[in-house]
C-alpha positions in Angstrom: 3.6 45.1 9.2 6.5 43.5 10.8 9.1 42.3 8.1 12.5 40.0 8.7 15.4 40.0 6.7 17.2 36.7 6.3 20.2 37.0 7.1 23.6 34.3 6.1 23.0 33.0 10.4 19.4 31.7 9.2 20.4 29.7 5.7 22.6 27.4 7.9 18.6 25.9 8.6 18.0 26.5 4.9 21.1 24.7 3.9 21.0 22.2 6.4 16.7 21.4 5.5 17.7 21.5 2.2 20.7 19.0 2.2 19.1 16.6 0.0 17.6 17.9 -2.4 20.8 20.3 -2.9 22.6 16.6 -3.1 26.6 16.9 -2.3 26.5 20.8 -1.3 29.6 22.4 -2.8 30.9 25.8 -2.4 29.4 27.3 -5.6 26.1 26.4 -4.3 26.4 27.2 -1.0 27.1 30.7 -2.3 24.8 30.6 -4.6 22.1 30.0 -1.8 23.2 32.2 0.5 23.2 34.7 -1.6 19.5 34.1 -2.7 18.1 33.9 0.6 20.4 36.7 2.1 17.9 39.2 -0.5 14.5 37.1 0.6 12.1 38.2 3.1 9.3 36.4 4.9 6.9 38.8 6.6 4.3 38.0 9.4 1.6 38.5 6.8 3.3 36.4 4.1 3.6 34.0 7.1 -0.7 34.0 7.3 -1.0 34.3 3.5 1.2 30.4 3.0 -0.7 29.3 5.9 -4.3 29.9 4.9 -2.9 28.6 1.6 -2.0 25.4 3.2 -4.9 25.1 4.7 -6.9 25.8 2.1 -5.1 22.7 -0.2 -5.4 20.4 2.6 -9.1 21.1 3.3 -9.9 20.6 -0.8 -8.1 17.5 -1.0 -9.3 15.8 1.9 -12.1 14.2 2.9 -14.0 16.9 5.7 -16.6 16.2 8.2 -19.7 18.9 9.1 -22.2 18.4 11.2 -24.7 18.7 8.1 -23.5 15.6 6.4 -25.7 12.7 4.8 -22.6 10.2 6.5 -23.7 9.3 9.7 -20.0 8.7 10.8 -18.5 11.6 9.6 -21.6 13.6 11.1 -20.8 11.8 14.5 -16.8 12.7 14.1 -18.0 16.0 13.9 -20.2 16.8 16.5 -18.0 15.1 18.6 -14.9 17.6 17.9 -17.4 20.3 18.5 -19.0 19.0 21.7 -15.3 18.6 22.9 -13.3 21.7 21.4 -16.0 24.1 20.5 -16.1 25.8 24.0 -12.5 26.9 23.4 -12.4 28.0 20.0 -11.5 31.7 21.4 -8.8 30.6 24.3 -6.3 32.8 25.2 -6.8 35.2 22.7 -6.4 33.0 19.8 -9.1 32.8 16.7 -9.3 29.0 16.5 -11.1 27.2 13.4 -11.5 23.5 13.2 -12.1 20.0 11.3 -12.1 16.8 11.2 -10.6 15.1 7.7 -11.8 11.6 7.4 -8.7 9.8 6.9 -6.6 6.8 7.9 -3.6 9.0 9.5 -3.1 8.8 13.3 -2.6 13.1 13.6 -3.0 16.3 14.1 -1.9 19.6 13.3 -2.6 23.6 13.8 -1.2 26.2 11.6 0.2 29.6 12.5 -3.7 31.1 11.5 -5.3 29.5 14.3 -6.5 26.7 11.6 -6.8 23.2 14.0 -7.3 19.9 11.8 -8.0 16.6 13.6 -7.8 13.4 11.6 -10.7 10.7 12.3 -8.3 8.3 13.1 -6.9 10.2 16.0 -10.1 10.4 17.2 -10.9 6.5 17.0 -8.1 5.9 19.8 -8.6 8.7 22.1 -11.2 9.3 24.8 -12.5 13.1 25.1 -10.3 14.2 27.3 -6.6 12.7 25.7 -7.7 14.4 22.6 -8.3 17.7 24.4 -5.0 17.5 25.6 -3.6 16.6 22.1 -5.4 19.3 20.5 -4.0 21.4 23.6 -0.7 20.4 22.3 -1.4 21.5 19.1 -2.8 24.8 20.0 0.5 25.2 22.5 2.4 25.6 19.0 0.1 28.4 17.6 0.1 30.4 21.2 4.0 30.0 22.0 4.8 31.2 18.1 6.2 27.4 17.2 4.2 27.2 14.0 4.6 30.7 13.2 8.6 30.3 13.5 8.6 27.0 11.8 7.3 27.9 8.9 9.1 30.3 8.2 12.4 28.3 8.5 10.5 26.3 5.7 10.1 29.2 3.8 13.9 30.6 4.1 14.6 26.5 3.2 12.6 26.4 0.2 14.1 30.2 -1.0 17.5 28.7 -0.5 16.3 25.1 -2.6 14.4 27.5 -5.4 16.3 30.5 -6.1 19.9 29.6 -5.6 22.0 31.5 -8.0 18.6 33.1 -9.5 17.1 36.5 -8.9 14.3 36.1 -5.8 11.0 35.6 -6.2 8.3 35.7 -3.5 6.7 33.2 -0.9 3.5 33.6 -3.6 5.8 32.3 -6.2 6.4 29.7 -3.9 3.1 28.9 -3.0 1.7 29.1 -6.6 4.3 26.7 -8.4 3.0 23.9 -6.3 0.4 24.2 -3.8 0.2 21.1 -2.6 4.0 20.3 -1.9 4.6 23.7 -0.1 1.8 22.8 2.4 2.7 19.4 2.9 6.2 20.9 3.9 5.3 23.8 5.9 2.5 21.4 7.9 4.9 19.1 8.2 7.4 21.6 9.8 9.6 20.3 12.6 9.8 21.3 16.2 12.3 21.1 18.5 12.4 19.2 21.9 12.2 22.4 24.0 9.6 23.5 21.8 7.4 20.3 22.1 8.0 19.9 26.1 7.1 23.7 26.1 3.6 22.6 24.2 3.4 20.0 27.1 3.0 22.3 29.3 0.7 24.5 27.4 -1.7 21.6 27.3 -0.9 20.6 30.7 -2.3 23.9 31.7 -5.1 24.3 29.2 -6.3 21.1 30.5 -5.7 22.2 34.4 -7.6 25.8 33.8 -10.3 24.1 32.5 -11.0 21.5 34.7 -9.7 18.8 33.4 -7.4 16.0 34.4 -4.0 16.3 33.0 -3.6 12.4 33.5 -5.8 12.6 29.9 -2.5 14.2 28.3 -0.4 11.4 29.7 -2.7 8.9 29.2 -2.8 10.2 25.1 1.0 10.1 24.7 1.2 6.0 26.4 -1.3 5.3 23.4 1.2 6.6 20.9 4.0 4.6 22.7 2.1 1.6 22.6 2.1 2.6 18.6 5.7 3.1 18.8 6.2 -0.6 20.3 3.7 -2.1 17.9 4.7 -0.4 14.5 8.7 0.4 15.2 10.2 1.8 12.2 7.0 0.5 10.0 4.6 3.8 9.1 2.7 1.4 6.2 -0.2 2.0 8.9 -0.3 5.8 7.6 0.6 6.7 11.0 2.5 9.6 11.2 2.0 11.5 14.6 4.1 9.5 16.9 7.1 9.7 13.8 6.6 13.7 14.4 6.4 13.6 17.6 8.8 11.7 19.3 9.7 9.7 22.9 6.1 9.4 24.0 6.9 7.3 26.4 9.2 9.7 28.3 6.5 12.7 27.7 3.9 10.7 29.2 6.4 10.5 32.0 7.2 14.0 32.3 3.6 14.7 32.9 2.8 12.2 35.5 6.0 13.7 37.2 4.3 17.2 37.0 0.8 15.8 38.1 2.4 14.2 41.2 4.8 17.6 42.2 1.4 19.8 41.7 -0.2 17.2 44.2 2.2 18.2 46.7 1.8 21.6 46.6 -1.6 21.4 47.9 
């Protein structure tokens, strides 16, 4: 089993994630986090363990759609994610599970165990194809180790926040004092522009090996910056994905640039 210890380079994320809730950082506390985190380790398997956690809460306290339920709609939401993504649960190598929650939210998420969710929403604005390559996106985080990494920044944040000047305790501990709030924290985790151009790609080429049109990725990303335009700095529409991931507009771009240098290669 593959273990990391923190050490005082990482907690300048820790610090930094934790600013607020810290308030004014002052020496004391900075030592006092450092020295918390600096005896806290996150393993790989403590990484699956707070993501099937996660995953777990959100599934219980949201609404889910199967493909047995008495609700016509949410029967039709899922049978359609299963018509469009169920031929690549297994892609490249990865153990992919996924649902459909029945919710307002314009989003989409994967965790580091392969766990895909898709909010109904998402679907209502997207034709097959843009949500393939959304979902491709997604999956692009789980393959290139984003998710995996970015929770566990969350995790060395939330040791820092916890255990400053007290002895350790575990990611468990964590994950047990409040379910909920860890998950909406480590599902919420942050990537970085490389990381999300790099998952781009990923879709660009999940999309391309499969015969798809990649214009569908492009096409998915103008939606959101039509939502940008619309909504500005108002998310009262519960729409979170285009606050998460940001400059759609240029992304769309990016891949219409790619599209039209592929073209010329043939």
């Amino acid at each position: 089993m593959k273990k990391v210890l923190l050490s005082a380079c990482l907690v300048c994320f820790a610090i930094g994630t934790a600013n607020a809730q810290f308030g004014k950082l002052n020496p004391k506390k900075i030592e006092a986090g450092l020295k918390a985190v600096s005896a806290f380790t996150v393993s790989d398997e403590d990484i699956a363990q707070s993501a099937a956690a996660s995953v777990k809460w959100m599934d219980e306290n949201n609404p889910v759609c199967s493909v047995k339920d008495k609700d016509p709609k949410k029967k039709a939401y899922a049978e359609r994610l299963e018509r469009i993504f169920g031929p690549y649960k297994n892609y490249d190598g990865l153990n992919l599970n996924y649902k459909v929650y029945y919710v307002t939210d314009v989003n989409a998420f994967a965790c580091p165990d392969g766990s895909v969710r898709v909010f109904s929403s998402l679907m209502d604005i997207m034709t097959d194809d843009e949500l393939l390559g959304i979902i491709g996106h997604e999956i692009g985080h789980v393959k290139l180790k984003h998710s995996l990494n970015g929770y566990r920044k969350v995790l060395i944040a939330e040791a820092a926040v916890q255990y400053a000047g007290t002895t350790p305790g575990t990611v468990g501990d964590m994950m047990k004092a409040d379910t909920g709030a860890m998950a909406e924290k480590l599902i919420g985790a942050a990537f970085s522009r490389d990381q999300e151009s790099d998952s781009d790609d990923y879709s660009y080429k999940f999309l391309v090996a499969n015969g798809k049109n990649p214009q569908a990725l492009a096409d998915g990303f103008k939606k959101f910056a039509d939502m940008e335009k619309e909504y500005g700095a108002d998310k009262s529409m519960g729409s979170k994905m285009f606050s998460s991931h940001p400059d759609s507009e240029k992304r769309a771009k990016r891949v219409e640039e790619k599209i039209k240098k592929d073209a010329k290669k043939k």
